[in-house]
N, C-alpha and C positions, 0 to 999 in steps of 0.2 A: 721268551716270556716265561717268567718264575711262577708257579703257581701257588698259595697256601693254604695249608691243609692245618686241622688241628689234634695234637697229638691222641692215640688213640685211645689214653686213659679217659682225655676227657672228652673225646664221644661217648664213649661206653655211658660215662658218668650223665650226660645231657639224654641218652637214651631211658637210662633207669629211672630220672627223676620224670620225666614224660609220663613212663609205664606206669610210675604210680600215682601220680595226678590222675592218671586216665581210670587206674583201680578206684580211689577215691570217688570220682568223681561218679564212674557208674554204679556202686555199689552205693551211695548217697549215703557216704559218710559224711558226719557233721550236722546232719538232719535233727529233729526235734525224737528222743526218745520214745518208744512207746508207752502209754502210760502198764509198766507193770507192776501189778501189785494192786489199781488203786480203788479197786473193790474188795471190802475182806466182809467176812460171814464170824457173824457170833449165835451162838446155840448153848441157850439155858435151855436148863431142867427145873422147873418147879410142882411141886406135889405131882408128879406124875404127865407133866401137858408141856411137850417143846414148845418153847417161842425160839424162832430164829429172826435175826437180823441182820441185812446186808448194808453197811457203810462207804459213804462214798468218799473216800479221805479225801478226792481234792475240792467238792466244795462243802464235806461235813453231813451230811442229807442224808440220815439215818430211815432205815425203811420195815416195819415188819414184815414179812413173808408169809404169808395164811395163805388162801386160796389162789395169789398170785404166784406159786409155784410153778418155775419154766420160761416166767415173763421177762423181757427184757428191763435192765433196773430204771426206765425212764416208764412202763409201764405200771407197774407196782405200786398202787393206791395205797396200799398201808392200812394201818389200825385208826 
């Protein structure tokens, strides 16, 4: 009885493409980015009295920062 085997290039090769599906796979690549970036801070100067502002670039939602300093930007009531 003859048996068949597959040459050993392409084991190696069915091995590697495995290992890295399996890296892929655990490390959740392909996944939804995180949003970075998608708060940014603007700070005027007028006659002496900072206004700052935190923007929410992804739905636009401009916020001042007075007494809300430290809050979460879904906390921050604004002016």
């Amino acid at each position: 009885m003859k048996t068949m085997s597959l040459p050993k290039g392409v084991a190696y090769f069915v091995a590697g493409l495995l290992l890295a599906l399996t890296l892929v796979a655990v490390t959740g690549a392909g996944g939804e980015a995180p949003a970075v970036g998608r708060y940014q801070m603007e700070i005027t100067s007028r006659n002496g009295f900072t206004d700052i502002f935190v923007i929410d670039t992804a739905t636009g939602a401009i916020k001042y920062v007075g007494k809300d300093e430290g809050k979460p930007f879904d906390q921050i009531h604004g002016k």
